[in-house]
VEXRO-673370 format. One record per residue (C-alpha): chain; z, y, x. Coordinates in steps of 0.001 Angstrom, whole numbers, plus 500000, padded with zeros to 6 digits. Layout:
VEXRO-673370
  chain      pz      py      px
      A       Z       Y       X
...
***
This chain:
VEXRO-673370
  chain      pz      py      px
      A  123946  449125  155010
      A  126512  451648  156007
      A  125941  455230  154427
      A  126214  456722  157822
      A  122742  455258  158515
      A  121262  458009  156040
      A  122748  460725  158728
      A  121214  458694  161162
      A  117618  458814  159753
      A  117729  462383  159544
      A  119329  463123  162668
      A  117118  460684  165204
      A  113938  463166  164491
      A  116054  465807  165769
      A  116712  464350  169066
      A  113961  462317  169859
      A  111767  465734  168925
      A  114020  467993  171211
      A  113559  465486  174282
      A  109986  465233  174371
      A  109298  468865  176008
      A  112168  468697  178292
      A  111292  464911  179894
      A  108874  465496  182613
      A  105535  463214  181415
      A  103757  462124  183916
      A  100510  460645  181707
      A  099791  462109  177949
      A  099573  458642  176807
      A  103348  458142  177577
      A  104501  460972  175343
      A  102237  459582  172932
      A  103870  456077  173056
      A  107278  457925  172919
      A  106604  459967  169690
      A  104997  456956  167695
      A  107440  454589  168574
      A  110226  457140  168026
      A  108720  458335  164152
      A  107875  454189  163572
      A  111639  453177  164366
      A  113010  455933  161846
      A  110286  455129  159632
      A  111724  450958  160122
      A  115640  452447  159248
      A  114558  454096  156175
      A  112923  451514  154740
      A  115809  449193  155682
      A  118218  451596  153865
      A  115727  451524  151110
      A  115905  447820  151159
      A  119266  447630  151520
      A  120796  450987  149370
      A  124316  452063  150729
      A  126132  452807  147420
      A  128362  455451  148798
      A  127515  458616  150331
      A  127919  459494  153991
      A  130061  463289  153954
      A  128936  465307  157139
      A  130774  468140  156219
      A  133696  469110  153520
      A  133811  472954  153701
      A  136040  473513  150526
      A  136409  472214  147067
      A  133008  470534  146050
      A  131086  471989  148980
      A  130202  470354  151795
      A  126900  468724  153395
      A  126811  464668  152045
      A  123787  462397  152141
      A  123255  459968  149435
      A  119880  457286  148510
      A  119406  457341  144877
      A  116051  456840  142677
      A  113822  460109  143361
      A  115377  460165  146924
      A  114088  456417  147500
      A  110446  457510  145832
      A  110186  460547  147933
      A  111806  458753  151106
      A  109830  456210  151365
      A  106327  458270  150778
      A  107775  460028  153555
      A  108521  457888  156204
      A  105229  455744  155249
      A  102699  458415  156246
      A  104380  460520  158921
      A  103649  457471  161744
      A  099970  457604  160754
      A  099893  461390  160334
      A  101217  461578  164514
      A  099003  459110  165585
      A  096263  460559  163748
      A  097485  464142  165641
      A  097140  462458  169104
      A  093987  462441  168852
      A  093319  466048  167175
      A  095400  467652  169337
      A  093253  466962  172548
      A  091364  470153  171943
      A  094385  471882  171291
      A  097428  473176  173590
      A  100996  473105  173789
      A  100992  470005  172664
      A  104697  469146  173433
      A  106184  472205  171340
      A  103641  471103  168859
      A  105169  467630  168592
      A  108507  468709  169228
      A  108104  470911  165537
      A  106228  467974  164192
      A  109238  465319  164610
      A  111863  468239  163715
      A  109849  468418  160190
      A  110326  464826  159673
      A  114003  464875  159439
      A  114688  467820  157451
      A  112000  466263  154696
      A  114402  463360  155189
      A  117153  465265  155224
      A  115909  467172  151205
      A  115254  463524  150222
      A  118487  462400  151108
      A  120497  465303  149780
      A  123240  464211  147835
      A  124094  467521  146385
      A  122246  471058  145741
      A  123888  472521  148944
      A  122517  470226  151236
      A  119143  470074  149720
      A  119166  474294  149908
      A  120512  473609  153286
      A  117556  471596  154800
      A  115202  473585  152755
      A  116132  476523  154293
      A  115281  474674  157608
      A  111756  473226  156768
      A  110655  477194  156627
      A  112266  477312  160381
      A  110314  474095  161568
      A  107064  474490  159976
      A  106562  478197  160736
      A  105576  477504  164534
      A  103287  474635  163259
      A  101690  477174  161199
      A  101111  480320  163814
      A  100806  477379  166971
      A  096980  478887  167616
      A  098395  482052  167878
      A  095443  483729  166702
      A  095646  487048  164357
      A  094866  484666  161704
      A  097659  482283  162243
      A  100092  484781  162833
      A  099339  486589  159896
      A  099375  483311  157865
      A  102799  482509  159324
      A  103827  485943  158104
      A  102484  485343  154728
      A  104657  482019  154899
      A  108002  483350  155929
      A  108076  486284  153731
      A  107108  484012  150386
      A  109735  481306  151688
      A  112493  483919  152116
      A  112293  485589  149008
      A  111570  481912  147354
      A  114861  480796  148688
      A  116753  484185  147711
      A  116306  483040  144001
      A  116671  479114  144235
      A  119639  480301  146069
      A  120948  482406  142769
      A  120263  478644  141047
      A  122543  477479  143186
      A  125824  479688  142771
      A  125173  479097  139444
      A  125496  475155  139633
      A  127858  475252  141967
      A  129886  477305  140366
      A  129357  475941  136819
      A  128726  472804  137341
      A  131367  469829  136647
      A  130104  467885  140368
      A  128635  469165  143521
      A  126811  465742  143556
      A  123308  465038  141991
      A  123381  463670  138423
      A  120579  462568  136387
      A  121198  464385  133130
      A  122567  467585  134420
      A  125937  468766  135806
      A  126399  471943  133928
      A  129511  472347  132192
      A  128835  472038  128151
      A  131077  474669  127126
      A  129889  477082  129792
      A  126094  476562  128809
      A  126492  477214  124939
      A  128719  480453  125644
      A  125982  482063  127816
      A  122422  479960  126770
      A  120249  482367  127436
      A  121902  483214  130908
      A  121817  479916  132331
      A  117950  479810  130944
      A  117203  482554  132638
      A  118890  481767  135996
      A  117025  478276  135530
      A  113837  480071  135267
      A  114768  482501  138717
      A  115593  479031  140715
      A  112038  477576  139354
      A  109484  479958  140727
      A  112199  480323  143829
      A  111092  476476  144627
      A  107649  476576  142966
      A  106414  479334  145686
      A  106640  476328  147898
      A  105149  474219  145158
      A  102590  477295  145620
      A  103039  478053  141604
      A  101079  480974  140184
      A  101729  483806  141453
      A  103232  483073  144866
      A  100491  480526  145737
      A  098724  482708  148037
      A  100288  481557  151165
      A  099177  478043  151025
      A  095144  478772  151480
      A  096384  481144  154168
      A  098110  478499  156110
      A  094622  476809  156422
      A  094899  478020  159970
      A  097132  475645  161457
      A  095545  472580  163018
      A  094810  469795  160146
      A  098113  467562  161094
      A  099919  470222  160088
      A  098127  471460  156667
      A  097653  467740  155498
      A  101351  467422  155629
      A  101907  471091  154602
      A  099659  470528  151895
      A  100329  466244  151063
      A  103838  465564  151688
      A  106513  467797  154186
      A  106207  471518  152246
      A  104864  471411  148618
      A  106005  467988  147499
      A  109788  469740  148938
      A  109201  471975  146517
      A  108122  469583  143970
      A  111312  467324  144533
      A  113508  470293  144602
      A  112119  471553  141001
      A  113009  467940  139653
      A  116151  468153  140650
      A  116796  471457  139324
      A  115521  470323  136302
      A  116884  466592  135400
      A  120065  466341  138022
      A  121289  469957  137749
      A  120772  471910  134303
      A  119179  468777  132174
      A  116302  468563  130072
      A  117980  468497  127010
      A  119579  471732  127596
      A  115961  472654  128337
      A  113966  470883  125901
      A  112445  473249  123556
      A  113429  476757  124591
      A  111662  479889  126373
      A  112651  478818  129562
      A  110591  475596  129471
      A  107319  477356  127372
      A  107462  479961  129995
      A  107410  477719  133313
      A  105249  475509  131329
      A  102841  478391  130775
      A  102761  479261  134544
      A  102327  475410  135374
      A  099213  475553  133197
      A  097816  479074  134624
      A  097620  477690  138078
      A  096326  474178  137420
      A  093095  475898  136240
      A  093549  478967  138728
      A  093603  476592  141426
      A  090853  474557  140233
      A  088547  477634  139689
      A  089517  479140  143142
      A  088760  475788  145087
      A  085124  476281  142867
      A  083833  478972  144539
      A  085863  478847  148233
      A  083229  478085  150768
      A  086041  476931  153413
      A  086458  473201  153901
      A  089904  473124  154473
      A  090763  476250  151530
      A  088697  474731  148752
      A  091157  471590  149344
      A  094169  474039  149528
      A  093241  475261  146574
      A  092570  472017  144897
      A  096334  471262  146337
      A  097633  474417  144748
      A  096103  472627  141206
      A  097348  469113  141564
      A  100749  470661  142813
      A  101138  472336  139036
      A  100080  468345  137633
      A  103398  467297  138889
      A  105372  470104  137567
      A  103398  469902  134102
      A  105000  466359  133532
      A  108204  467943  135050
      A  108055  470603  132212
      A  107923  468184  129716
      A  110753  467468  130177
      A  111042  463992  128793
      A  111577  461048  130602
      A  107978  460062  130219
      A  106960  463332  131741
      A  109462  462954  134499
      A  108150  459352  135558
      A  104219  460771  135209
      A  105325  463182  137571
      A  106875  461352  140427
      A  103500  459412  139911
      A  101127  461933  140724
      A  103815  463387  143128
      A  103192  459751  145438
      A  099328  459004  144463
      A  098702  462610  145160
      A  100306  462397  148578
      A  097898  459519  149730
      A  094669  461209  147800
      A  095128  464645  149404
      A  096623  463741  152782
      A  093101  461525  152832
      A  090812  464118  151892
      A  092257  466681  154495
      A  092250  464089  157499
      A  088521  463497  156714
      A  088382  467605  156784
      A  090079  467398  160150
      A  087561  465031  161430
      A  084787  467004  160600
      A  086144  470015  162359
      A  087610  468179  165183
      A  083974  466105  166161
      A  081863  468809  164996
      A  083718  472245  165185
      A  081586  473089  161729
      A  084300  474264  158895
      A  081970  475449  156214
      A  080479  473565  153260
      A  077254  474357  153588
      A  077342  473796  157055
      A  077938  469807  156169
      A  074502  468704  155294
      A  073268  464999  156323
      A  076808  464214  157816
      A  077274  461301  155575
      A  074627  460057  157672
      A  076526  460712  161240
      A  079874  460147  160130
      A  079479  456828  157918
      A  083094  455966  157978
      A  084489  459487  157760
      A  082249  460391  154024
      A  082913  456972  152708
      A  086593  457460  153262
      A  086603  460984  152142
      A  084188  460190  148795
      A  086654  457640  148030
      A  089226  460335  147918
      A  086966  462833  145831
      A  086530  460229  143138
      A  090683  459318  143190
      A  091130  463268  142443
      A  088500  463210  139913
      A  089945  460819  138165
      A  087742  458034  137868
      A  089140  454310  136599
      A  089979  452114  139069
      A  091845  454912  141478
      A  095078  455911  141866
      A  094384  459362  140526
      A  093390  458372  136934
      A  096853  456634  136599
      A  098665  459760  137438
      A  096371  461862  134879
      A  096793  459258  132531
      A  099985  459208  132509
      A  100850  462735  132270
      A  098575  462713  129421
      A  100384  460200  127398
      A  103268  462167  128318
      A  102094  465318  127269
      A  101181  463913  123513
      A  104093  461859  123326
      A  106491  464641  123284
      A  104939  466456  120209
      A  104985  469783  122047
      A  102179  472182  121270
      A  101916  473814  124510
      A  101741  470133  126382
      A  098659  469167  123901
      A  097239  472469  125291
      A  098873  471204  129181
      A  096102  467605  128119
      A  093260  470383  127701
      A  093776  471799  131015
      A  094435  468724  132677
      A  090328  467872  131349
      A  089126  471195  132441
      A  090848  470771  135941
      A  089229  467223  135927
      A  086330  468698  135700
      A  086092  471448  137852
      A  087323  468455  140626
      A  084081  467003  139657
      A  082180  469678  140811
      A  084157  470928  143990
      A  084609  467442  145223
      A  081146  466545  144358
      A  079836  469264  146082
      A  081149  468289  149406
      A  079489  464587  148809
      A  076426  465901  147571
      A  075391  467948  150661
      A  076523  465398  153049
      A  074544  462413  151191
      A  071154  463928  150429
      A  070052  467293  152479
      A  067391  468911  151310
      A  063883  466703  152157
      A  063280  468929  154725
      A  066971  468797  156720
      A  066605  468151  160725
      A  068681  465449  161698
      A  068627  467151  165152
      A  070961  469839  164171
      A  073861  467127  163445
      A  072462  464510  166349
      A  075884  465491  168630
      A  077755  464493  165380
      A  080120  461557  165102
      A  082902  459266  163574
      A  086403  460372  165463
      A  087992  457383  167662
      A  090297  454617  165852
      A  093322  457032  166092
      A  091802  459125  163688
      A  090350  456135  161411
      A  092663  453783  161530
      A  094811  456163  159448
      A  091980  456999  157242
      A  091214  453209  155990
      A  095117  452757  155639
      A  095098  455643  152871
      A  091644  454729  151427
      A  093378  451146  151129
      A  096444  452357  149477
      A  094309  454929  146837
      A  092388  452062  145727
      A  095680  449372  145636
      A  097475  451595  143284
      A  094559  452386  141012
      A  094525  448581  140674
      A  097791  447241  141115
      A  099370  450112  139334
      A  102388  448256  137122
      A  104687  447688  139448
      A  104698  451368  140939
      A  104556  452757  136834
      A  107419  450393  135971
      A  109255  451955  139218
      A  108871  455313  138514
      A  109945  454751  134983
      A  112952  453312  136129
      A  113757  456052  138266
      A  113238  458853  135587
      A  115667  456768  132815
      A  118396  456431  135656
      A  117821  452471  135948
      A  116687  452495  139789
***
């Protein structure tokens, strides 16, 4: 296919989104027909261009010398693409029905289809410019999907948001210069860009810039300590944390730290000095903060924030590796991780949106109500545990073998946190399932007789991600053997 397709993808969002508040509806369930067949038709060109990889890059812009704004499909951007454009249809048609009890609605889902291309637009980056570029913008679009209550709690939150993404991006943005300026190509290369000679003459320099652009894209990764923005943001309605939370924010952040790492500076530059104990170190602090904060959070929706803020730091543990083994384990858990939590929040969302309950203990005997809804949502408890036979113990795995593989001390100790998090899963999850299973003998089913399962729009979703986090527990090879690819440069 021709390159300029990849503009295309990112740019149709843009429009279609912009349209929707300014064409005169006369039903809701036109709009709604509008924005899912909009979202499914980009969703039907990525994947062609997926299929069918342009090998050149489409240039939007040339500004001077090796700057300018180009769009390009290589291996991590056809992972991250494709997880992408495969949820967001069932993520809006799953918000059609949430957002009945909500208002604005078309602002709502004019913010909603904006996000969609600018994550497009990070995946498709061809060079660190345009990625900074349209992650500058994903603050701009998500921040009204965070405060769109308007409440003091939302607004707050949103606050909370903008100031951690702004001072985030002020140091990725130091990263940067530096690669830009250093670096022999503007363009995305896996195995670094840095100039040799420039990198031995001032090591500990370039380390320490590497380490600035890190935590500048881990705050969106929510990396210890700038993670406290991502319970916050709790507020907004579900649509927009499960994607906050699953795919459109932290996985950005995620993507953007692998590039950094593999495309821009290169592991083996990295391999073995401070700079990689010390992210390494912070990776490992907030898997078992997270884990421990989701513990003893009595929120629905924050215990599974929190539990996102832990997972988040699995996928940049086999980033810190640093070895191409660690790299493939963690675009694994990046894409199993996606399906697992973007499950477990729209079964969250269901709860709150047929019940208006939002507190665990608040859940007893719903299993009982909500059949469909706490099978789904156990389903996804177990696939974050880690139990056999789910997608989530092939990511762990994985990053495991990874982590041993690579002979580094401070990865074996990465394998022990990785079996304390597990655990701690086990009991957060397990709560949740526990309560809404067996009540205590003496629970009145009265209290939870207005109680339950949401319409199709909000299932059908649900049994397409259950589907998917038992298909790649099983089926696993093929997506292993892909990601592998990808991380050697063979995809």
């Amino acid at each position: 296919m021709n390159a300029f397709y990849l503009f295309l993808a990112v740019l149709v969002p843009f429009v279609g989104g912009a349209l929707n508040p300014l064409i005169p509806w006369k039903k809701r369930r036109h709009m709604l027909w509008y924005l899912e067949g909009l979202v499914t038709l980009n969703s039907v060109l990525v994947w062609m261009l997926l299929l069918h990889r342009p090998l050149e890059k489409f240039t939007l812009v040339n500004f001077t010398g090796n700057l300018a704004i180009a769009f390009q499909l290589d291996g991590l951007g056809t992972v991250f693409a494709g997880l992408i454009s495969f949820l967001w249809p069932l993520a809006t048609l799953y918000a059609f029905e949430y957002m009945t009890k909500e208002k604005h609605e078309k602002t709502f889902f004019m913010f909603y289809t904006f996000t969609y291309g600018v994550t497009l637009g990070i995946a498709l980056a061809d060079n660190f410019l345009t990625m900074y570029c349209f992650y500058e913008m994903l603050t701009l679009v998500t921040l009204p999907l965070v405060m769109h209550t308007l409440t003091r709690e939302a607004i707050l939150a949103s606050r909370k948001y903008l100031y951690y993404s702004i001072g985030g991006a002020a140091f990725a943005f130091i990263g940067m210069i530096f690669v830009i300026t250093y670096g022999e190509t503007s363009d995305f290369l896996l195995g670094g860009v840095m100039n040799a000679a420039k990198l031995s003459e001032g090591r500990n320099l370039f380390l320490l810039i590497y380490v600035f652009s890190f935590f500048g894209f881990g705050v969106k990764a929510a990396v210890c300590p700038f993670n406290s923005w991502l319970p916050q943001a709790g507020v907004a309605p579900t649509p927009v944390t499960a994607l906050l939370h699953a795919v459109a924010v932290v996985k950005s952040g995620a993507f953007a730290i692998m590039r950094l790492t593999f495309y821009c500076f290169g592991a083996d530059f990295l391999r073995g000095t401070w700079a990689q104990y010390l992210v390494m170190g912070a990776v490992l602090v907030t898997i078992l903060y997270g884990s421990s904060m989701a513990l003893k959070e009595t929120h629905l929706k924050r215990r599974l924030a929190y539990s996102t803020v832990s997972n988040l730091s699995y996928i940049l543990f086999g980033v810190t590796v640093m070895t191409p083994a660690g790299f493939a384990a963690g675009i694994c858990h990046m894409v199993f991780h996606a399906f697992m939590k973007i499950c477990s929040f729209f079964c969250a969302g269901a709860v709150m949106h047929q019940s208006e309950r939002h507190y665990i203990h608040q859940l007893d005997g719903f299993a009982r109500q909500m059949p469909k809804v706490f099978a789904v949502f156990t389903a996804a408890s177990f696939a974050l545990m880690g139990v056999p036979g789910l997608c989530g113990f092939v990511s762990k795995w994985n990053l495991a073998d990874a982590a041993i593989a690579s002979g580094n001390v401070m990865a074996y100790a990465g394998v022990g946190a990785l079996l304390v998090s597990a655990l701690l899963t086990a009991m957060y999850m397990l709560g949740i399932v526990v309560r809404a299973y067996f009540p205590k003998a003496d629970f009145d089913y009265g209290t939870v007789a207005d109680v339950r399962d949401p319409n199709w729009m909000m299932l059908a979703p649900l049994l397409v991600f259950v589907v998917c986090i038992v298909g790649f527990g099983v089926c696993s090879v093929p997506f292993t053997e892909l990601f592998a690819a990808v991380a050697r440069g063979g995809f």
